[in-house]
C-alpha positions in Angstrom: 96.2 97.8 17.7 92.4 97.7 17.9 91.9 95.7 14.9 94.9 93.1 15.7 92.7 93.0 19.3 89.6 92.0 16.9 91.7 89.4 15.1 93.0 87.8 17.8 89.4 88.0 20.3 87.8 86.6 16.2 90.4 83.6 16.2 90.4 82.3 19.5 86.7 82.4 19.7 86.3 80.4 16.5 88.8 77.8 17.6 87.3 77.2 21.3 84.0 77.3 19.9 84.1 75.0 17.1 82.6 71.4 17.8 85.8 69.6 17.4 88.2 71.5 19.8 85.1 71.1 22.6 85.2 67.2 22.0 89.0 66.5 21.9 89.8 69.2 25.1 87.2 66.9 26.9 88.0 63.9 25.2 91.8 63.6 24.8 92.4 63.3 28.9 90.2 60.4 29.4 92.0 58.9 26.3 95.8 59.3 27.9 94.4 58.7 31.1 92.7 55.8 30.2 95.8 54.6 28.5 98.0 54.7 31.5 95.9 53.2 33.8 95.1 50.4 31.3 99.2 50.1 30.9 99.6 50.3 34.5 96.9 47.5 34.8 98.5 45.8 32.5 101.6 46.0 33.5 100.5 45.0 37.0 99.0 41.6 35.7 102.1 40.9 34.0 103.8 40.7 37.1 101.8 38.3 38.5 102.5 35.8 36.1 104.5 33.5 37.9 106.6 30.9 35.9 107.3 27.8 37.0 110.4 25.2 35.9 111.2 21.4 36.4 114.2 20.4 36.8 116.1 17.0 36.8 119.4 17.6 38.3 121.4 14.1 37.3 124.8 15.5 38.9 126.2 16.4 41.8 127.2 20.0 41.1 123.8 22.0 41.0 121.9 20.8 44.4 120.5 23.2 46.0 120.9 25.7 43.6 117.5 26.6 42.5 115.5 29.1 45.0 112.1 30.6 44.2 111.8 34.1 43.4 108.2 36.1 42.7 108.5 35.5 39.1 110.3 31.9 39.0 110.1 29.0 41.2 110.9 25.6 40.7 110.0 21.7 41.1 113.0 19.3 40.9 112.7 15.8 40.0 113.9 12.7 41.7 114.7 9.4 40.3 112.7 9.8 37.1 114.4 9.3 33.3 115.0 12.0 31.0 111.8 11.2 28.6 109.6 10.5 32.4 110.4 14.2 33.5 109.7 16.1 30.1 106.4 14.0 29.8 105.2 14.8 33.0 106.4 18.8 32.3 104.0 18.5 29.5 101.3 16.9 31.5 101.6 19.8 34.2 101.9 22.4 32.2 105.2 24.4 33.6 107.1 26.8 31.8 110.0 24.5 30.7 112.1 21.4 31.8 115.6 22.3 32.9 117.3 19.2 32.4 120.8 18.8 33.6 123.1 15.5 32.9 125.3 13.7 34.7 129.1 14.2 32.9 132.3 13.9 34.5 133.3 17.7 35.2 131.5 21.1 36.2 132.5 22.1 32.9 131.3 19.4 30.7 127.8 19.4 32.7 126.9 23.2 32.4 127.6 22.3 28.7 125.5 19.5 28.4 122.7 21.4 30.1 119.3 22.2 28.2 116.7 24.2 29.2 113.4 22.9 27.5 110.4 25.0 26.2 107.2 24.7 24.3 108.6 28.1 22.7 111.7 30.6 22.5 111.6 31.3 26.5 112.0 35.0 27.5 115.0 37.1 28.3 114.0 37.4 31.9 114.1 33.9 32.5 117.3 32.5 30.8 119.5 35.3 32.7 118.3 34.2 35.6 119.5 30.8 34.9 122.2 32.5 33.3 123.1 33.9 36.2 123.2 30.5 38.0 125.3 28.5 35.7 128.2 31.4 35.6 128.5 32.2 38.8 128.9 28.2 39.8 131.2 28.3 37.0 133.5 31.3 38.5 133.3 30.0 41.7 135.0 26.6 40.4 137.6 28.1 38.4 138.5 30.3 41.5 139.3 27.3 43.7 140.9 25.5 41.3 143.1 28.9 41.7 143.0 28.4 45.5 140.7 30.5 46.4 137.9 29.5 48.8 134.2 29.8 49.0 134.6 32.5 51.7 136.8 33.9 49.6 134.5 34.6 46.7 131.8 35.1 48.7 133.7 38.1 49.4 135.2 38.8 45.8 131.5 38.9 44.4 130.3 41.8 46.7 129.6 45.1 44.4 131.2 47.8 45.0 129.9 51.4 43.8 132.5 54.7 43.9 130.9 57.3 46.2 131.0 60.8 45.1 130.6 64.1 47.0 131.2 67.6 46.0 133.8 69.8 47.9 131.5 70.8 50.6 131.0 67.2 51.5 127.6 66.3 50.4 127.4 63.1 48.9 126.0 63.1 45.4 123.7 59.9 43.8 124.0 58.4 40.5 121.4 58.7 38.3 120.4 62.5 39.0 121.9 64.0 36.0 120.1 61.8 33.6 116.9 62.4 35.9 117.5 65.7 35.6 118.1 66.0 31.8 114.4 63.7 31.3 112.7 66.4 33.2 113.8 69.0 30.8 113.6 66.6 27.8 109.5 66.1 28.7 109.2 70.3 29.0 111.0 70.1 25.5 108.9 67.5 24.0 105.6 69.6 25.1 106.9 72.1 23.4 107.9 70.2 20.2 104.2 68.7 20.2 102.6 72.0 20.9 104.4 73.3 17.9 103.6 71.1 15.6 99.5 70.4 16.5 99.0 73.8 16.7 101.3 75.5 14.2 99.6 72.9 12.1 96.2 74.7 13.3 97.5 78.1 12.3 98.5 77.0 8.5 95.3 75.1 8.2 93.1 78.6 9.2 95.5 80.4 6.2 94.4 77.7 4.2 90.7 77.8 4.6 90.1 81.4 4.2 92.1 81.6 1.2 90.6 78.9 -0.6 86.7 80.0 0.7 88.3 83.4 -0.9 87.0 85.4 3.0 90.7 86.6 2.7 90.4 88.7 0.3 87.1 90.9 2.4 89.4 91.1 5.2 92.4 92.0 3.8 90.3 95.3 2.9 90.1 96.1 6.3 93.5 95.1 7.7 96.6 94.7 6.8 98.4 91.4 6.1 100.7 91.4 8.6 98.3 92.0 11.3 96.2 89.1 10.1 99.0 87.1 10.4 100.0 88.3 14.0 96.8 87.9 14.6 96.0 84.7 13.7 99.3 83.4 15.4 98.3 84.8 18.6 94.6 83.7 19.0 95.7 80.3 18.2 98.3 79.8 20.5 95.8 81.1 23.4 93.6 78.9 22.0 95.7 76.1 22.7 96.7 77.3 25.7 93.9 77.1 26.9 93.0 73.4 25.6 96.5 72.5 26.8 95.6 74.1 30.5 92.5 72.3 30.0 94.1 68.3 29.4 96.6 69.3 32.5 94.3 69.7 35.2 91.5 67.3 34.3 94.5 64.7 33.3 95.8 65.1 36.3 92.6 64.8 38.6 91.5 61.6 36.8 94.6 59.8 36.6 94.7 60.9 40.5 91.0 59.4 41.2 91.9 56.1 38.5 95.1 55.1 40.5 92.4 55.5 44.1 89.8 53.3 42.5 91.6 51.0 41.3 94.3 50.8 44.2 97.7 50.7 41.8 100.8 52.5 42.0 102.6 54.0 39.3 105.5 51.8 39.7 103.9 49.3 38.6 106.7 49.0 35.6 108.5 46.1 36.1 112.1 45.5 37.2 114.6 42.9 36.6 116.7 43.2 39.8 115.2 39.9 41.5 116.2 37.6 38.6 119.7 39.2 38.0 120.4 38.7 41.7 122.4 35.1 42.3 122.1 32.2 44.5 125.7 31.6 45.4 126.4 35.2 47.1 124.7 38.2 49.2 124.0 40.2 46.7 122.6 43.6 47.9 119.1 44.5 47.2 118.8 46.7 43.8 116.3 48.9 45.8 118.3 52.2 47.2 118.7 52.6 51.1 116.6 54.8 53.1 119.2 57.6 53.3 119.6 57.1 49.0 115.7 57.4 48.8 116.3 60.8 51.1 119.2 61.7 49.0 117.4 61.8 45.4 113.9 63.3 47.2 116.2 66.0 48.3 118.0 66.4 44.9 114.4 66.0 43.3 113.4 69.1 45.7 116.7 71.0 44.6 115.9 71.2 41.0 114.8 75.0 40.1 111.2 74.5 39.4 110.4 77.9 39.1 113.3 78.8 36.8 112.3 75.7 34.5 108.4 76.5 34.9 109.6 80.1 33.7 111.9 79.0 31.5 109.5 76.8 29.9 106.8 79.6 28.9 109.4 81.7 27.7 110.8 79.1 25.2 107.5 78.2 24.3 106.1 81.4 23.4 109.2 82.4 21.5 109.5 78.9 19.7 106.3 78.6 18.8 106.1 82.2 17.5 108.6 81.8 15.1 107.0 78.3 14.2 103.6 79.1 13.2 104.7 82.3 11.7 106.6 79.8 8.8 103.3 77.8 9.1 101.4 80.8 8.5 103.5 82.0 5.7 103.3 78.3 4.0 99.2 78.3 4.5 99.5 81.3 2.6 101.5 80.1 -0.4 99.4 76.8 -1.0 95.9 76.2 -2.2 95.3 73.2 -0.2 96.8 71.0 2.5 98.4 68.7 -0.1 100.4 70.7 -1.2 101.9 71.5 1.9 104.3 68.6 2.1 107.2 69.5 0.8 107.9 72.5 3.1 106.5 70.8 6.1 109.8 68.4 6.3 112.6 71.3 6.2 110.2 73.0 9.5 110.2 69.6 11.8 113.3 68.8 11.3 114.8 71.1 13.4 112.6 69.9 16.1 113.6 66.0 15.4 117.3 66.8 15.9 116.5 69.0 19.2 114.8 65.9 20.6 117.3 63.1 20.0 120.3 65.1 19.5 119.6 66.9 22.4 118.9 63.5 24.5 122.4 61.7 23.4 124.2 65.0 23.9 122.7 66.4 27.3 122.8 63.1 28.9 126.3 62.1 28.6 127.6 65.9 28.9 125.1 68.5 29.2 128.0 71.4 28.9 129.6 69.4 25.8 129.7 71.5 23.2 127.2 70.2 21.1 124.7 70.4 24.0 125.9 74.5 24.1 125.6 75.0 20.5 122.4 73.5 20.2 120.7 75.2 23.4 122.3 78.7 21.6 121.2 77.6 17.8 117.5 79.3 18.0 115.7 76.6 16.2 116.9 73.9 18.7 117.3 76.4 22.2 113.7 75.6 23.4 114.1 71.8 23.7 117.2 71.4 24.0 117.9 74.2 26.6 115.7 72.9 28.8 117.0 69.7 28.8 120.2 71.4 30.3 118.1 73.9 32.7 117.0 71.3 35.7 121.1 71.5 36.9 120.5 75.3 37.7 122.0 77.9 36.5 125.6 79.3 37.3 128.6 77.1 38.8 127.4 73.3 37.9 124.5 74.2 35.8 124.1 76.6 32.6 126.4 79.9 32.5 123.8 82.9 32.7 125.3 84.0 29.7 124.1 81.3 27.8 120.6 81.5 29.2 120.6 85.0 27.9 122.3 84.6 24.4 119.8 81.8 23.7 116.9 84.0 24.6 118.6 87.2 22.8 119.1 85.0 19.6 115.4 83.4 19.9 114.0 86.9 20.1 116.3 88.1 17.0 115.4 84.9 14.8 111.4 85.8 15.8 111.7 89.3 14.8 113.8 88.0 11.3 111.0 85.0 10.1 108.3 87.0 11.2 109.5 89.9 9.2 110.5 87.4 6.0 106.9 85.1 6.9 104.8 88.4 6.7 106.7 89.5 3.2 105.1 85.9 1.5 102.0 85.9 3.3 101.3 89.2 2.0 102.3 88.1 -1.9 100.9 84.6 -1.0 97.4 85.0 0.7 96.1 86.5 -3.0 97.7 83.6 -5.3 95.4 81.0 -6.5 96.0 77.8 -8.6 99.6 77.3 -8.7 102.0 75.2 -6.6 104.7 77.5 -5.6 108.4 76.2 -5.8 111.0 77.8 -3.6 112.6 80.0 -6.3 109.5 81.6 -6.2 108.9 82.0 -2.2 112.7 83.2 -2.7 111.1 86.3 -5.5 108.5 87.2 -3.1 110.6 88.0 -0.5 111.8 90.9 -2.7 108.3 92.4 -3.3 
């Protein structure tokens, strides 16, 4: 134990201390955090654009129809000729001409309509007018049926099924896939974690190998505590980079947001150019009491049985990751060759993420969701995509929690086992490319 202490005190020092790991642990946050802001920024300008439409209105059956929004507003046209009003667009600059003719029907005038651009105008804008055109349309056809303005006033109103458990609390929509993105960005920390710093752990095999150090220190220890070794001083080496990029991330995006006095929902929604002319529509923003209902669900999710579950899946996962990284450093010469095994390890971790997203979202106890929070290559992303709904009635059986983590603990004790049998063969083989018939022989050494 003393000299698997040594290993692992020899290779977290050399990571923290080498000059690269100091200048991306200081480095990276300012990078993401200078990102976001510069999105939110962005973003935030983006907004403000504020588009602006003429329209000549030659009929009868659009007057009045046109009101401004914050992203669209509009300037109508009186007595001028079609050629008059799209030369004195030009000359003003607007977004467009919206040029409607006089025919003899609703019909026949929505179809004549144009909407003129210097270019292909933007989604946003021709559902809004979208919107406009339909809605005038349904209203027509609908009193041609006898039914009155009033009447489809009231026929437009949405209508949204409420929901509430047995004990008479009202449930929101929305939660479960809020929910199910909370335990999808725990999964995808791990699946990055995995892969930067497994990839750390099979680069280390690789370098000692080739500078032929390996084969003084494999005097001393045995191969299998090298390996251990190495696999554990890494990881708190990133641990501690990781714990590093959280808190200074955090306390700079915090201060950015301050300076420069932005929100972060700054993204932008499309709720005031769906919403229509011809009806009270309600406001897409949720109610007070909805706003109290999801803080309170929000407040409900077990944070400390996902914060738990989280180390406990990521310690396990990336064990048995960078113990097949380690064992693949050892059977290569140089990075290069490292390819064709590298594809078989993330793809695993590729169907966790969007296999695990489609599946959890739409029915997080399906049974692919169950079999692939059980299968151990898959349980740490994808089980924690399901852990945010709690555990027992209406969240994952406790059995399940426990066979994933009994299964992850088996499959770590089984690669590490079968990883320390080719590292041991592989750490001492120079200048050939190993195939896998021949990982497959040394596994019977």
């Amino acid at each position: 134990m003393s000299k698997l202490k040594l290993i692992i005190i020899r290779e977290y020092l050399a990571k923290v201390r080498n000059k690269s790991f100091v200048v991306m642990t200081f480095l990276s946050p300012i990078l993401m955090v200078g990102m976001i802001v510069l999105i939110a920024y962005l973003t935030k300008l983006n907004d403000n654009e504020k588009r602006i439409i003429t329209v000549l209105n030659e009929s009868d059956y659009f007057s009045n129809s046109f009101y401004a929004s914050e992203s669209l507003s509009y300037i109508e046209f009186k007595n001028l000729s079609f050629e008059e009003a799209k030369d004195s667009t030009l000359a003003m600059g607007t977004y467009g001409l919206l040029y409607i003719p006089k025919r003899d029907d609703l019909e026949a005038t929505a179809n004549s309509t144009f909407l003129y651009t210097k270019e292909s105008p933007v989604s946003l804008v021709l559902q809004r007018l979208d919107n406009i055109f339909q809605n005038r349309l349904r209203q027509s056809r609908l009193q041609q049926l006898g039914v009155t303005a009033k009447d489809f006033a009231n026929i437009e109103q949405d209508f949204e099924l409420s929901t509430a458990t047995f004990e008479g609390q009202k449930n929101i929509k929305g939660i479960n896939e809020i929910k199910a993105g909370i335990g999808g960005a725990f999964g995808y920390l791990i699946m990055m974690f995995i892969i930067i710093y497994g990839g750390f752990v099979m680069r280390s095999v690789i370098e000692e190998k080739t500078s032929r150090i390996i084969e003084v220190i494999i005097s001393s220890v045995k191969p299998f505590q090298l390996m251990l070794g190495k696999i554990i001083g890494t990881s708190l080496a990133g641990i501690t980079q990781f714990a590093i990029w959280i808190l200074s991330a955090s306390i700079l995006l915090f201060v950015s947001l301050w300076i420069l006095d932005m929100e972060m929902d700054t993204i932008p929604t499309n709720s005031m150019l769906t919403t229509t002319t011809f009806t009270n529509m309600t406001n897409a923003q949720p109610e007070v009491s909805d706003l109290e209902l999801y803080t309170a669900e929000f407040l409900k999710i077990p944070w400390v049985l996902l914060v738990c579950s989280f180390l406990v899946y990521f310690v396990l996962g990336y064990l048995i990751y960078s113990s097949i990284y380690a064992a693949i450093g050892a059977a290569v010469d140089n990075e290069t060759d490292t390819q064709q095994f590298i594809f078989p390890i993330i793809l695993p971790l590729m169907l966790a993420i969007y296999v695990g997203f489609f599946s959890v979202f739409s029915n997080p106890h399906g049974p692919i969701a169950v079999g692939f929070s059980l299968f151990p290559l898959t349980s740490p992303i994808v089980m924690l995509m399901r852990l945010p709904g709690g555990l027992g009635e209406g969240g994952v059986p406790i059995w399940q929690l426990l066979v994933s983590i009994t299964l992850l603990i088996i499959t770590f004790l089984g690669i590490v086992w079968f990883a320390a049998k080719i590292y041991r063969v592989g750490i001492l083989m120079y200048g050939k490319k190993p195939t896998y018939r021949e990982l497959y022989k040394w596994l019977n050494y």
